[in-house]
N, C-alpha and C positions, 0 to 999 in steps of 0.2 A: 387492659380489658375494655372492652367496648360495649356502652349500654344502649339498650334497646327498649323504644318504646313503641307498644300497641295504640294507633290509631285508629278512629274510626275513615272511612271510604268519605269522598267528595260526596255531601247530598245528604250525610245525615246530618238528624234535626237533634240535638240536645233537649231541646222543648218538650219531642215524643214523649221520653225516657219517663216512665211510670215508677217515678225512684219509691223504695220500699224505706222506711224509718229503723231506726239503728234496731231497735224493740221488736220490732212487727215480724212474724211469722214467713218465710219461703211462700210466694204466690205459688197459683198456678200456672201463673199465664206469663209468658215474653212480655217484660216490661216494656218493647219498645212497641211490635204488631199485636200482642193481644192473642195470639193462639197458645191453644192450651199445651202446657209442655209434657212429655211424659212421667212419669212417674218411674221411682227410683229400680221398682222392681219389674219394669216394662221392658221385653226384650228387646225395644225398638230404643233405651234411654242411653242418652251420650253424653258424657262429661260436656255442662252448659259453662259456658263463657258470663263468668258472674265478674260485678266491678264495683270498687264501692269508693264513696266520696272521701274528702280527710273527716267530715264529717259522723261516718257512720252510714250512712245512707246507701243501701246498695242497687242494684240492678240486674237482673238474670236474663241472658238472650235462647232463644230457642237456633237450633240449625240452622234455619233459612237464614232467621239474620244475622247468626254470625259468617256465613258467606258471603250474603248479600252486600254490607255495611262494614264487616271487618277483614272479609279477605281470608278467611279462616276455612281450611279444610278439614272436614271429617274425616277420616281411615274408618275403612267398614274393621273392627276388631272384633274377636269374641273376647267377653268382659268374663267370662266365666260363669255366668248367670242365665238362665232362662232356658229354652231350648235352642239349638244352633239351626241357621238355617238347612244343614243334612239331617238331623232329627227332622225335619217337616214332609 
């Protein structure tokens, strides 16, 4: 069996990473840029790429930077939730 691990891309800063404490509440915001991420019941919201230290300590990316910085594709899905883009 062969393991795999998730890297971040050439160019990211560890420093950014607005790490969240083991206790502390789900931000809003991409720990890493700072935009706001959607919320759970948002037809636009996509399983976020969360990461957490041995510590406890975690981190939540929004889309852009898990493209940007990990190389990570989203699949347009229907999640089962909200209205689909043919309801619109």
């Amino acid at each position: 069996m062969t393991q795999h691990y998730l890297q971040p891309l050439p160019g990211w800063d560890w420093a950014k990473v607005n790490w969240g404490g083991p206790d502390d509440p789900r931000a809003e915001n991409c720990y890493y840029c700072g935009v706001k991420l959607p919320d759970i019941d948002d037809p636009r919201y996509e399983i976020p790429l969360i990461i957490w230290t041995k510590a406890g300590h975690c981190a939540e990316f929004c889309i852009a930077c898990q493209a940007q910085w990990w190389g990570l594709e989203v699949a347009s899905v229907d999640r089962g939730f909200g209205p689909s883009d043919a309801d619109a």
